[in-house]
N, CA, C and O atoms as a GROMACS GRO file, in nm:
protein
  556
    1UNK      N    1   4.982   3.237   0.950
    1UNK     CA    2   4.871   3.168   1.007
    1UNK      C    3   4.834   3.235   1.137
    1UNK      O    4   4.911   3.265   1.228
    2UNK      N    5   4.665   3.257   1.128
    2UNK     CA    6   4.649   3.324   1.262
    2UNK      C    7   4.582   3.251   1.390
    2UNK      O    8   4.487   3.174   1.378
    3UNK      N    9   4.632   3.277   1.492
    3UNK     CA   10   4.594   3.148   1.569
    3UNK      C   11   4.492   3.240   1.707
    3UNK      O   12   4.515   3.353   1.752
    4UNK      N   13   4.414   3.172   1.733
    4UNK     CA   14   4.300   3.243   1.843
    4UNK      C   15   4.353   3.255   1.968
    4UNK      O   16   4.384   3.153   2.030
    5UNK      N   17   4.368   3.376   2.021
    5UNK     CA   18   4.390   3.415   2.167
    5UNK      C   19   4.283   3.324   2.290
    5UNK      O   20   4.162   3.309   2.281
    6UNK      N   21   4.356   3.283   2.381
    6UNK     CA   22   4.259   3.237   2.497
    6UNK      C   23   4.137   3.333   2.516
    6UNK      O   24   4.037   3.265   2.541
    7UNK      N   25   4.106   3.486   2.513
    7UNK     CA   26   4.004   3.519   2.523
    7UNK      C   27   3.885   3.543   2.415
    7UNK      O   28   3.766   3.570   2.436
    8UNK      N   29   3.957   3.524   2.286
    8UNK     CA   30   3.857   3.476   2.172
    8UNK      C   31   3.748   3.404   2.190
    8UNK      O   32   3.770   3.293   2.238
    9UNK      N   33   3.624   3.435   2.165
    9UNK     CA   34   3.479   3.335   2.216
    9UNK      C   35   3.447   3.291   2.042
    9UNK      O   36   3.448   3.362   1.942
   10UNK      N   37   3.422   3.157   2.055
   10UNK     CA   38   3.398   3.104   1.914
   10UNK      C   39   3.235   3.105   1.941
   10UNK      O   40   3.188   3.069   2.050
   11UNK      N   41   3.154   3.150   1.830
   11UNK     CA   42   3.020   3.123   1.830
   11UNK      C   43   2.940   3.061   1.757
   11UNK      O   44   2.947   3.123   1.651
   12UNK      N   45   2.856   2.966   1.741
   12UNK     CA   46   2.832   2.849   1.707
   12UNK      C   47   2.746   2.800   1.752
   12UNK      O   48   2.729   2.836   1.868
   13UNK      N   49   2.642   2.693   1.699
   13UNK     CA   50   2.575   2.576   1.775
   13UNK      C   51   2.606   2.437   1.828
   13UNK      O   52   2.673   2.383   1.739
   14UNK      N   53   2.592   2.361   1.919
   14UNK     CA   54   2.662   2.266   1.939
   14UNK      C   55   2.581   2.180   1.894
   14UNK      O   56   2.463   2.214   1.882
   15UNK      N   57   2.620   2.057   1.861
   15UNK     CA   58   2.529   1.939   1.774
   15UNK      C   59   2.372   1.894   1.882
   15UNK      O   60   2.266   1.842   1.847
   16UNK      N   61   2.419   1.943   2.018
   16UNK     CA   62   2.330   1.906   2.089
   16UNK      C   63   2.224   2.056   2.055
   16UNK      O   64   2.135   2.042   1.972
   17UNK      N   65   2.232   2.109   2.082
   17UNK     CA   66   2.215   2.284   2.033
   17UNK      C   67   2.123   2.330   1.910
   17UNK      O   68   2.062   2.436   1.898
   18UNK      N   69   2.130   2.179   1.789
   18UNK     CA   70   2.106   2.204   1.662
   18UNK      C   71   2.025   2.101   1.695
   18UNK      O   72   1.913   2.132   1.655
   19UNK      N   73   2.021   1.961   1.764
   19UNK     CA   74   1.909   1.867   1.763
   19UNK      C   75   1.776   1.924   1.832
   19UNK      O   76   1.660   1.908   1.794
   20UNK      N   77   1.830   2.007   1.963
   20UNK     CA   78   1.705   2.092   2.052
   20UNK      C   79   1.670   2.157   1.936
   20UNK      O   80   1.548   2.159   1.924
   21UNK      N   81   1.732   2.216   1.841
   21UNK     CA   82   1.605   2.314   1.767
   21UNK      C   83   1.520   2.262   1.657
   21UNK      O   84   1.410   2.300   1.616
   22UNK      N   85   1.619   2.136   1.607
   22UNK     CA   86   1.524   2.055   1.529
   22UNK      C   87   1.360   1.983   1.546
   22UNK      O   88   1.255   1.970   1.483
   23UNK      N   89   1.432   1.945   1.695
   23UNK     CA   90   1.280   1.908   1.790
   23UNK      C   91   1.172   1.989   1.791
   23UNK      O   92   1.058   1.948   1.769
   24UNK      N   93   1.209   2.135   1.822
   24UNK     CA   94   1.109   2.222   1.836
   24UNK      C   95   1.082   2.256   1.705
   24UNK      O   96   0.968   2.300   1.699
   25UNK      N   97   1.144   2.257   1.586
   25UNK     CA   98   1.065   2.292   1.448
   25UNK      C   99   0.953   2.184   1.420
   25UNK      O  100   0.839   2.191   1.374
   26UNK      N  101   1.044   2.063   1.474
   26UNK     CA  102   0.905   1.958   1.438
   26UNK      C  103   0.805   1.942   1.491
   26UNK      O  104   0.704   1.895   1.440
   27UNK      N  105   0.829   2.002   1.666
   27UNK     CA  106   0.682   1.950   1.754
   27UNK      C  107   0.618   2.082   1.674
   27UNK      O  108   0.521   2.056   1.603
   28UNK      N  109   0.662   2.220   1.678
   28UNK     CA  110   0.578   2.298   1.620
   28UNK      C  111   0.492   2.271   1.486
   28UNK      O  112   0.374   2.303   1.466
   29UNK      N  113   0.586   2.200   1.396
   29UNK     CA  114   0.501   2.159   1.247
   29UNK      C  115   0.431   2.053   1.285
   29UNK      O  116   0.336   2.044   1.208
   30UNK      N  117   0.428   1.964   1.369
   30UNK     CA  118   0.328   1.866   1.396
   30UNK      C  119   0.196   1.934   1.471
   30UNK      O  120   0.093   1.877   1.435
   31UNK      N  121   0.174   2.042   1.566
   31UNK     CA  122   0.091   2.113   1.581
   31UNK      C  123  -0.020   2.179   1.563
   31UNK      O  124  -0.132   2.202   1.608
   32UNK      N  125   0.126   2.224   1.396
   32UNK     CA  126   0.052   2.366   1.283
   32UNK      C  127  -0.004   2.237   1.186
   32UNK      O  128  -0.081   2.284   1.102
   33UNK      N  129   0.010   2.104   1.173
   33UNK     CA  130  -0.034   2.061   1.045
   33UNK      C  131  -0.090   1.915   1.126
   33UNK      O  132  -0.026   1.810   1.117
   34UNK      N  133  -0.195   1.924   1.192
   34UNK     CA  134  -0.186   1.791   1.280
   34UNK      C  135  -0.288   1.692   1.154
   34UNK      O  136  -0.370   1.706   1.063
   35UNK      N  137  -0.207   1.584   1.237
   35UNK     CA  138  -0.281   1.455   1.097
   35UNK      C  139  -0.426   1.428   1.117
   35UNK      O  140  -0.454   1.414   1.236
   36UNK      N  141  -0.526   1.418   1.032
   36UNK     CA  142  -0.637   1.360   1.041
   36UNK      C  143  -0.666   1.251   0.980
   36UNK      O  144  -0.636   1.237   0.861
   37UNK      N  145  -0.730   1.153   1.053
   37UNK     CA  146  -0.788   1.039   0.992
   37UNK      C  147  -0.907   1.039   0.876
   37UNK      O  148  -0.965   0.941   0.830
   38UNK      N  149  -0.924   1.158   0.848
   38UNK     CA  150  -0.994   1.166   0.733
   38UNK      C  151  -0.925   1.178   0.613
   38UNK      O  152  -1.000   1.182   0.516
   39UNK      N  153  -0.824   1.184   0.592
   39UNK     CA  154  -0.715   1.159   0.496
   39UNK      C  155  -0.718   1.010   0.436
   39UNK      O  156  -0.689   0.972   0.322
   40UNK      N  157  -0.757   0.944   0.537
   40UNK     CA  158  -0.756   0.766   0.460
   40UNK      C  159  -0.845   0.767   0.439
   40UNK      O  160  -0.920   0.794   0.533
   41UNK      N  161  -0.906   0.738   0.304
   41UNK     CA  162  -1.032   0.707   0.254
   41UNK      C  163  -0.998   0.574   0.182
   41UNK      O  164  -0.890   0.518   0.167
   42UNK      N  165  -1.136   0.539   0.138
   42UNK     CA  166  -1.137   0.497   0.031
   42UNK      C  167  -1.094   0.581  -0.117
   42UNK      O  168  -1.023   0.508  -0.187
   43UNK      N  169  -1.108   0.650  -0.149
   43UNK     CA  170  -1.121   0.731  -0.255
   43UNK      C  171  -0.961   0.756  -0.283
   43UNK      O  172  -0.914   0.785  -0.394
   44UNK      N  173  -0.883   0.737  -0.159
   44UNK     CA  174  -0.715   0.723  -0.180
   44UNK      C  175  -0.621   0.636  -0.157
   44UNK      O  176  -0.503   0.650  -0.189
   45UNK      N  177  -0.683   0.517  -0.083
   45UNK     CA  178  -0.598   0.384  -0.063
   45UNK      C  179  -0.673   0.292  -0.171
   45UNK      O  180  -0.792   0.279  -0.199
   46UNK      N  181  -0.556   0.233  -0.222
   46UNK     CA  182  -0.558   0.174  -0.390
   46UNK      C  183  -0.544   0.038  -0.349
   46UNK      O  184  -0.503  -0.019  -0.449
   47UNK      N  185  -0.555  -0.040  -0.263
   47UNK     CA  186  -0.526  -0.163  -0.255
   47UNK      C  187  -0.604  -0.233  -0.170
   47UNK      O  188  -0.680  -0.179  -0.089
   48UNK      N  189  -0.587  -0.367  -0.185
   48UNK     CA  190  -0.687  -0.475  -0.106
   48UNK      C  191  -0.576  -0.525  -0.002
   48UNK      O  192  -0.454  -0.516  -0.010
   49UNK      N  193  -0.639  -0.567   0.076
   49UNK     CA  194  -0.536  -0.640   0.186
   49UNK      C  195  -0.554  -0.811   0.170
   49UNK      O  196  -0.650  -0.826   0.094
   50UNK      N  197  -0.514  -0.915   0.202
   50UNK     CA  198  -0.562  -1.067   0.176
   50UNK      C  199  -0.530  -1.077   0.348
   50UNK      O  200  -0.430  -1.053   0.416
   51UNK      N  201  -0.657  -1.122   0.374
   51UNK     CA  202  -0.664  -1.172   0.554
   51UNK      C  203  -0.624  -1.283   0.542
   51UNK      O  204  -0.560  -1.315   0.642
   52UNK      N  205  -0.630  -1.392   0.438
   52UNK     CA  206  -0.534  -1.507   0.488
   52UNK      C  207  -0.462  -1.546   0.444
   52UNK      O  208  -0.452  -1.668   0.445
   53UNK      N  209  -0.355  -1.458   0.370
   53UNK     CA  210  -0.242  -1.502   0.331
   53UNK      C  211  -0.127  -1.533   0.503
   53UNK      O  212  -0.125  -1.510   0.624
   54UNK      N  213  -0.065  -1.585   0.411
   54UNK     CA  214   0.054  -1.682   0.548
   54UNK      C  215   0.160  -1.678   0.493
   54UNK      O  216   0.160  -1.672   0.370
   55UNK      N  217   0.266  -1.681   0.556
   55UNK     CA  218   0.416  -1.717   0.495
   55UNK      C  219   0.447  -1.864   0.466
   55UNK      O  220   0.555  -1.894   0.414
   56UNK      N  221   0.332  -1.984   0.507
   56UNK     CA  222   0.391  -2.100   0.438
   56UNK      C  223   0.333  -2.116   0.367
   56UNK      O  224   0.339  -2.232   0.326
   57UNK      N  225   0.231  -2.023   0.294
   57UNK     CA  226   0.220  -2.030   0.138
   57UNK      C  227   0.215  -1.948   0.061
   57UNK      O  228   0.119  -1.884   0.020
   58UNK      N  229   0.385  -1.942   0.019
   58UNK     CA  230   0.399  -1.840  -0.068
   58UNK      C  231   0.352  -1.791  -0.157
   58UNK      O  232   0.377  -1.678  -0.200
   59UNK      N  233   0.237  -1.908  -0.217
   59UNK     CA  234   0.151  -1.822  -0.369
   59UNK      C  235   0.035  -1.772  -0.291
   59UNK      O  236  -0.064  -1.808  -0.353
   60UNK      N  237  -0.003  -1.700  -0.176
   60UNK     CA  238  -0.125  -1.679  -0.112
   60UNK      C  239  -0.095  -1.554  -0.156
   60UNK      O  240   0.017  -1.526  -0.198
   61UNK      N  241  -0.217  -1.450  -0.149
   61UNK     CA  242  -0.252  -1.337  -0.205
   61UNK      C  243  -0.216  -1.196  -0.080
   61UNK      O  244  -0.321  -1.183  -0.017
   62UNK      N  245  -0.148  -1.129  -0.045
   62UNK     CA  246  -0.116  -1.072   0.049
   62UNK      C  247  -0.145  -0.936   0.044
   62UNK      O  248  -0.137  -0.883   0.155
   63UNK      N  249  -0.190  -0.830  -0.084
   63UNK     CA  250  -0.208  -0.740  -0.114
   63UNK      C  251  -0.282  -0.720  -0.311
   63UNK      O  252  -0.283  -0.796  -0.407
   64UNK      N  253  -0.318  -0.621  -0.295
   64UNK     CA  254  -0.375  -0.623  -0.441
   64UNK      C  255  -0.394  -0.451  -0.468
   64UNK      O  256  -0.397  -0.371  -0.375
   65UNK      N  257  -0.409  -0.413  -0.618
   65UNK     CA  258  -0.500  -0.288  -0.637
   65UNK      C  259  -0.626  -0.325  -0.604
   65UNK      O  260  -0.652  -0.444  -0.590
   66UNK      N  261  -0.722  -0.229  -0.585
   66UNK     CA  262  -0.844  -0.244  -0.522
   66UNK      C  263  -0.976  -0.289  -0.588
   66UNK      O  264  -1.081  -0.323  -0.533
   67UNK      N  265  -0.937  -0.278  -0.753
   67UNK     CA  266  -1.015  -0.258  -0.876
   67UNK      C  267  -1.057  -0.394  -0.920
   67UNK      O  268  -1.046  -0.432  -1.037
   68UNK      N  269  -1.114  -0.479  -0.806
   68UNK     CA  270  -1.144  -0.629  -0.833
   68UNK      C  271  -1.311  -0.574  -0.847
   68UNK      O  272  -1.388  -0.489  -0.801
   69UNK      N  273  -1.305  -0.692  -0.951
   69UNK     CA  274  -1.450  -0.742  -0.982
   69UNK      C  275  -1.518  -0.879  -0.978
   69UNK      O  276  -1.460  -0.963  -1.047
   70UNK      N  277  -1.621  -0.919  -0.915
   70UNK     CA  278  -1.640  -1.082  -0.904
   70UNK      C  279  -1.754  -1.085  -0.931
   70UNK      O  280  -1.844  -1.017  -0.882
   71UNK      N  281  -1.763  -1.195  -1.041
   71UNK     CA  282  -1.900  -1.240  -1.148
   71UNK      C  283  -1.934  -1.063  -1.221
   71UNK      O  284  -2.053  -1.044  -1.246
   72UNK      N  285  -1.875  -0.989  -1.240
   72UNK     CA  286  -1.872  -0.884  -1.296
   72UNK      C  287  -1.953  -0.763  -1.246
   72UNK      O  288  -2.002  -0.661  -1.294
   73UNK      N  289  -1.946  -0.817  -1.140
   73UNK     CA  290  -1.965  -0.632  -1.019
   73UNK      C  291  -1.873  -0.633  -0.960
   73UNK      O  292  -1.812  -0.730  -0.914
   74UNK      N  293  -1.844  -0.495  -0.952
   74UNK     CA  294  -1.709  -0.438  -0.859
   74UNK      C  295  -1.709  -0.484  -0.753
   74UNK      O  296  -1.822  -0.516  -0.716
   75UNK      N  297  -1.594  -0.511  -0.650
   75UNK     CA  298  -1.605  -0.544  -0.503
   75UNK      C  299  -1.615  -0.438  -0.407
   75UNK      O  300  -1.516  -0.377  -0.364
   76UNK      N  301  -1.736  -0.414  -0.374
   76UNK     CA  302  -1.745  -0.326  -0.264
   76UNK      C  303  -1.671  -0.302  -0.126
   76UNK      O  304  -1.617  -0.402  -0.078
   77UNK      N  305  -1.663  -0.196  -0.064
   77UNK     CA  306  -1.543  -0.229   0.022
   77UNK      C  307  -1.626  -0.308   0.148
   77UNK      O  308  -1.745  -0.336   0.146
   78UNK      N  309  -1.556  -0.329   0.231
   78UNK     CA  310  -1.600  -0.442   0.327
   78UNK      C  311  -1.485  -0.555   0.301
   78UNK      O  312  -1.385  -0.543   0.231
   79UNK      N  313  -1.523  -0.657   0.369
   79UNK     CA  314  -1.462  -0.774   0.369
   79UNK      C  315  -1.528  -0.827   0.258
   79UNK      O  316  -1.651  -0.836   0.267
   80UNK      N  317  -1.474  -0.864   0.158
   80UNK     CA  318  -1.509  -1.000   0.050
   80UNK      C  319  -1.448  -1.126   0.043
   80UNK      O  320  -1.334  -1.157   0.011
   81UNK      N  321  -1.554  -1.203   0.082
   81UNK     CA  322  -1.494  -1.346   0.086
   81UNK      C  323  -1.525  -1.426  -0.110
   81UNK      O  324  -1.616  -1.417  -0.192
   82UNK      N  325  -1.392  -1.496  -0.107
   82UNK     CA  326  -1.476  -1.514  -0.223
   82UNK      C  327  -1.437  -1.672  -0.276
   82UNK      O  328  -1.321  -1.700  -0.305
   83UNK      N  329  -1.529  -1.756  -0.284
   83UNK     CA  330  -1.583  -1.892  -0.288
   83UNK      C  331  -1.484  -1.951  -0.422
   83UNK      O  332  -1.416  -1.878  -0.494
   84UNK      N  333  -1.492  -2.056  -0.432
   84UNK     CA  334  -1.359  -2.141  -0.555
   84UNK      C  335  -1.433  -2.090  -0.657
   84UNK      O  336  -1.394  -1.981  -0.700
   85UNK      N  337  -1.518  -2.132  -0.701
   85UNK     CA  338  -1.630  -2.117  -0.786
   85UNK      C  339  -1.632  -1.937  -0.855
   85UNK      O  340  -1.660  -1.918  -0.973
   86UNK      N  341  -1.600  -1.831  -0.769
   86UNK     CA  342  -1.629  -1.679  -0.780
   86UNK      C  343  -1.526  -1.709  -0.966
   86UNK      O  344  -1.434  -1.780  -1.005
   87UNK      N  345  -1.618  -1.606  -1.024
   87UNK     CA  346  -1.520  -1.541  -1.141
   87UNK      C  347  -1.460  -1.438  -1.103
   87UNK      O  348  -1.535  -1.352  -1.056
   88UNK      N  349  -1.307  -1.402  -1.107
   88UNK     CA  350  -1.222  -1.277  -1.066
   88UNK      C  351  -1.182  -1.186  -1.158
   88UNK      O  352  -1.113  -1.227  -1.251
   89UNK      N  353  -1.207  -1.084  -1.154
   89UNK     CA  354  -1.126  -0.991  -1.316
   89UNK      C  355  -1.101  -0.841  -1.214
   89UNK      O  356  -1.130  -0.814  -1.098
   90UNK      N  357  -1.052  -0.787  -1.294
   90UNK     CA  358  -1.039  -0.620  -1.273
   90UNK      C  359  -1.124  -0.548  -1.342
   90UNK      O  360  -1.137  -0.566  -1.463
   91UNK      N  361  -1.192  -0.459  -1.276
   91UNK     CA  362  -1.220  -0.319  -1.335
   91UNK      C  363  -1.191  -0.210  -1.460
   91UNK      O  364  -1.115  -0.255  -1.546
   92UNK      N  365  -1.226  -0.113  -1.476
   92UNK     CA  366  -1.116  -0.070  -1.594
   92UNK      C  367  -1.086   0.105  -1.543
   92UNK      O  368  -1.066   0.203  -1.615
   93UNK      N  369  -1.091   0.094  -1.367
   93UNK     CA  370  -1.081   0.160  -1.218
   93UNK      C  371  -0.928   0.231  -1.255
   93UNK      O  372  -0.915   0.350  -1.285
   94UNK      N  373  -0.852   0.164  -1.248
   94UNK     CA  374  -0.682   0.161  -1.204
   94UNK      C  375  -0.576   0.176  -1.356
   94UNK      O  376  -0.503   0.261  -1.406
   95UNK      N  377  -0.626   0.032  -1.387
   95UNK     CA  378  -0.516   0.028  -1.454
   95UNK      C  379  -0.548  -0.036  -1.599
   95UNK      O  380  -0.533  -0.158  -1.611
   96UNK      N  381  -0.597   0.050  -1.722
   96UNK     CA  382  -0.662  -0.004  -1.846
   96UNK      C  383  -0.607   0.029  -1.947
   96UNK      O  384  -0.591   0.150  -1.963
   97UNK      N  385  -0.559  -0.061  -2.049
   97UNK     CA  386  -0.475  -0.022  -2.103
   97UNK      C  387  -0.553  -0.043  -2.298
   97UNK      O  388  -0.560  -0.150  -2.357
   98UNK      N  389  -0.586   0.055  -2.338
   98UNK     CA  390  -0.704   0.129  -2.501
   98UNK      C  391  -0.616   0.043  -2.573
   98UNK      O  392  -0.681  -0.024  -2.652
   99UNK      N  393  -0.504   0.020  -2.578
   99UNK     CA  394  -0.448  -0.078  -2.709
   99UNK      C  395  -0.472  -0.178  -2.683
   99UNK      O  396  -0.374  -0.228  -2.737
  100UNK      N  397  -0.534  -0.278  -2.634
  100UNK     CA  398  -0.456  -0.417  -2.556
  100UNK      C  399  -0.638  -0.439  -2.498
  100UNK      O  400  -0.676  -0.551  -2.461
  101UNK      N  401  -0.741  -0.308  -2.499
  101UNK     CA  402  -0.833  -0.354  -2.450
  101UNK      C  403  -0.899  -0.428  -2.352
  101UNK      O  404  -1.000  -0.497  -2.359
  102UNK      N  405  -0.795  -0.391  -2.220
  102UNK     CA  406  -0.748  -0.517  -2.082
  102UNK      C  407  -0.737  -0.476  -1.978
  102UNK      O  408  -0.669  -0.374  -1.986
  103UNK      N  409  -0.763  -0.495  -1.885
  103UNK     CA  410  -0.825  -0.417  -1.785
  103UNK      C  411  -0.648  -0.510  -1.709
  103UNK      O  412  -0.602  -0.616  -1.752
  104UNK      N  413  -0.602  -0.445  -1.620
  104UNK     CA  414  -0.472  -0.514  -1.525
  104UNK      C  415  -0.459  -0.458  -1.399
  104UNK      O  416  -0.499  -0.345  -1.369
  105UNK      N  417  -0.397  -0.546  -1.316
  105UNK     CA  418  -0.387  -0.464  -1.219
  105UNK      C  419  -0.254  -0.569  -1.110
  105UNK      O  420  -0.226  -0.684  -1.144
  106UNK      N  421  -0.193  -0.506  -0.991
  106UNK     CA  422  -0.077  -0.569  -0.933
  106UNK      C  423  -0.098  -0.648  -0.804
  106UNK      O  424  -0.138  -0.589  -0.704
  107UNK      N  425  -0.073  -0.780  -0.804
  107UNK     CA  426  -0.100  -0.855  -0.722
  107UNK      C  427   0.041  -0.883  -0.624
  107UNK      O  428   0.146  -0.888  -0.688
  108UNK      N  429   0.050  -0.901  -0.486
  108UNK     CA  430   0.159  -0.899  -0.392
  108UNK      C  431   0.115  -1.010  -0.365
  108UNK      O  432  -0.004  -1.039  -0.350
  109UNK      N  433   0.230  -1.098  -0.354
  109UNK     CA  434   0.187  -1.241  -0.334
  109UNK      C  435   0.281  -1.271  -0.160
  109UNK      O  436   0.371  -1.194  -0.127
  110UNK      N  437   0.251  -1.356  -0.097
  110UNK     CA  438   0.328  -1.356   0.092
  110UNK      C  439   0.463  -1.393   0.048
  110UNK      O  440   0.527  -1.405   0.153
  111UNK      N  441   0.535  -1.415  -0.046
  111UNK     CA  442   0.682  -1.431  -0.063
  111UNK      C  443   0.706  -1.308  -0.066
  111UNK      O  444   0.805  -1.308   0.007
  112UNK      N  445   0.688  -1.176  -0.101
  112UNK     CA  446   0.684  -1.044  -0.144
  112UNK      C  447   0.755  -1.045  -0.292
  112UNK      O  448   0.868  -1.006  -0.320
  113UNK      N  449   0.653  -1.102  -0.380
  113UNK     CA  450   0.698  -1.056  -0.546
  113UNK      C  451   0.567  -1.030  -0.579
  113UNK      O  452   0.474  -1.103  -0.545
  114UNK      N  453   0.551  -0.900  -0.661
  114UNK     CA  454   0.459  -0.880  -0.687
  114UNK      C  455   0.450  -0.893  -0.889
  114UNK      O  456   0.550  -0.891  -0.960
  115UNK      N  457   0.313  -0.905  -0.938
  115UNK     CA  458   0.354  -0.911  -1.030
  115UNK      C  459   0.183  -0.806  -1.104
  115UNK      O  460   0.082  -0.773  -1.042
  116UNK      N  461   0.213  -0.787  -1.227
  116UNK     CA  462   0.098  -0.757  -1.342
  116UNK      C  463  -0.014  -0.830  -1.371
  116UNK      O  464   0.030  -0.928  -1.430
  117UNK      N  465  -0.107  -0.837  -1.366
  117UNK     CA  466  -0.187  -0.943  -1.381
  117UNK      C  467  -0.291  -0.895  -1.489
  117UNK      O  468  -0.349  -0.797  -1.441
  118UNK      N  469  -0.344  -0.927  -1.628
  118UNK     CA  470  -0.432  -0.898  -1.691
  118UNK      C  471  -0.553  -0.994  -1.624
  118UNK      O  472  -0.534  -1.094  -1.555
  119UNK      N  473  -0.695  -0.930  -1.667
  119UNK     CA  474  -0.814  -0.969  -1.603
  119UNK      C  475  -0.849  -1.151  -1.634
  119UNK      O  476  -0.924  -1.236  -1.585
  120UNK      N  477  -0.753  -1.146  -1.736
  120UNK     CA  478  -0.820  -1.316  -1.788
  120UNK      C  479  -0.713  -1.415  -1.703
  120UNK      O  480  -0.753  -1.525  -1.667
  121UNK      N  481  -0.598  -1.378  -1.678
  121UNK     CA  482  -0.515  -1.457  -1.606
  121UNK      C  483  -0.548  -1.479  -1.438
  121UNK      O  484  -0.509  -1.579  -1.377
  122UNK      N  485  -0.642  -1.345  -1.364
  122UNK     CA  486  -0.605  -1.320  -1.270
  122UNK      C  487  -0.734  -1.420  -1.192
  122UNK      O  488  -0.740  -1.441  -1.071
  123UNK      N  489  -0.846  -1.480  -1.310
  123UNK     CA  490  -0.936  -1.563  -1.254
  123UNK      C  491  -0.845  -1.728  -1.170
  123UNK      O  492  -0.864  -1.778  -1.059
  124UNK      N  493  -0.755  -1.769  -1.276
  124UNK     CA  494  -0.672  -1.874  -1.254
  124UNK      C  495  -0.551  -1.797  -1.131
  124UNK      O  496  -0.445  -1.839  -1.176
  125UNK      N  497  -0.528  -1.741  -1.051
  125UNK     CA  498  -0.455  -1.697  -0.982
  125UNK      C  499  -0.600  -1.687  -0.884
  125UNK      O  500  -0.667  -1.776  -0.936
  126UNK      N  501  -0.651  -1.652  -0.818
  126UNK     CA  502  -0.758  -1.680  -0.748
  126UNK      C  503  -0.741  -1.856  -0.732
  126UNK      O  504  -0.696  -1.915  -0.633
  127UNK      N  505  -0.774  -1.895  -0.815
  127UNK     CA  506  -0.878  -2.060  -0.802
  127UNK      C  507  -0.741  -2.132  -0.783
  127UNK      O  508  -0.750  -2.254  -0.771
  128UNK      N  509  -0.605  -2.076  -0.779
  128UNK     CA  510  -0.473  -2.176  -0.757
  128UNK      C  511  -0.415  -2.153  -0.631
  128UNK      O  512  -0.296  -2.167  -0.602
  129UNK      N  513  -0.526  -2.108  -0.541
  129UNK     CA  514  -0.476  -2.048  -0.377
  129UNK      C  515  -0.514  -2.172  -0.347
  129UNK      O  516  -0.594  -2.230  -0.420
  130UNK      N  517  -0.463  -2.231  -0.240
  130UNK     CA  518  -0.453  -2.344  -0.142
  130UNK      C  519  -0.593  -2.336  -0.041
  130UNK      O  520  -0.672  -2.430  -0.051
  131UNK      N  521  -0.621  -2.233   0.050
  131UNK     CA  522  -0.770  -2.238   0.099
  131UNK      C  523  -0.872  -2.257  -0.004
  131UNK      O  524  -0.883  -2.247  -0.126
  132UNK      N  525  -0.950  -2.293   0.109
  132UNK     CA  526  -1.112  -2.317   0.040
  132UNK      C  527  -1.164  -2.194   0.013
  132UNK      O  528  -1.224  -2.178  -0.094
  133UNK      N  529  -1.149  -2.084   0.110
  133UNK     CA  530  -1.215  -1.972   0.037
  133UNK      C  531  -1.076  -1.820   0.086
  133UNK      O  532  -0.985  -1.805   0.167
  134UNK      N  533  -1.129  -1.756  -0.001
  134UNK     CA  534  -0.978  -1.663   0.035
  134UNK      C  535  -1.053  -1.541   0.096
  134UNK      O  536  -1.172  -1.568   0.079
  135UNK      N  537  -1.046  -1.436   0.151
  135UNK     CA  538  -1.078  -1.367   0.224
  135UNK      C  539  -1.005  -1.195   0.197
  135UNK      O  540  -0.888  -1.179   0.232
  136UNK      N  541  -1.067  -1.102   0.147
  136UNK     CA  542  -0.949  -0.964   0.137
  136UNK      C  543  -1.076  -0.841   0.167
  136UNK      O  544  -1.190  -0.814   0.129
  137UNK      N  545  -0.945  -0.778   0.283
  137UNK     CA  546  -1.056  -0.622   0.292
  137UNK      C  547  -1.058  -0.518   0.200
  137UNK      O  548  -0.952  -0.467   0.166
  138UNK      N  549  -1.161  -0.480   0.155
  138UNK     CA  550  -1.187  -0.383   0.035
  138UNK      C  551  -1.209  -0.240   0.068
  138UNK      O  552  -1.319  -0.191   0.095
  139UNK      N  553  -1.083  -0.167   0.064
  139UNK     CA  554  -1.100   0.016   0.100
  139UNK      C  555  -1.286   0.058   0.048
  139UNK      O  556  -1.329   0.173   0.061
   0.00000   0.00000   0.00000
């Protein structure tokens, strides 16, 4: 077994040594690739947001795919408010499925379970929210 003389120099990085260079690979790649806000579009965020879902009611609507339709025009983006009375379905945008002839799409409810929703179920999931009118922003 060979054992290192006191004037032996070991060479190496020290953990502090290896975090400084990590830093500088990243400020440099954040630099060379800086983020733009033109990256969020519409054309790439797939979901609706629900402005009044709450945590004390867990069946409130908290997120959605984006591919809603009411009285059978698409929902434009903006804020859509939409009245007890509105008919709700999906699109055939996202998620359509040629055997089954059914347009579906995934609803996040404020408990966080999300589930599948075909277009004929998802009118009665609307009209079983607790507000008078429900409220979601549309990419």
């Amino acid at each position: 077994m060979k054992t290192l003389s006191a004037k032996a120099k070991i060479s190496g990085l020290t953990l502090i040594e290896l975090l400084v260079v990590i830093c500088v690979i990243a400020v440099l790649a954040a630099l060379l690739f800086p983020w733009n806000d033109a990256h969020m579009t519409d054309t790439n965020i797939s979901y609706f947001a629900g402005v009044d879902a709450t945590l004390n009611n867990p069946k409130s609507i908290l997120s959605g795919d984006r591919n809603l339709q009411v009285d059978d025009t698409p929902a434009k983006p903006g804020l859509l408010v939409l009245a007890p009375k509105s008919q709700v379905g999906w699109t055939e945008e996202l998620h359509y499925s040629k055997s089954t002839s059914t347009a579906g799409g995934n609803i996040l409810f404020a408990d966080g379970h999300v589930e599948f929703i075909k277009s004929k179920a998802l009118n009665s999931v609307f009209q079983s929210q607790d507000s008078a009118t429900n409220r979601f922003a549309i990419p």
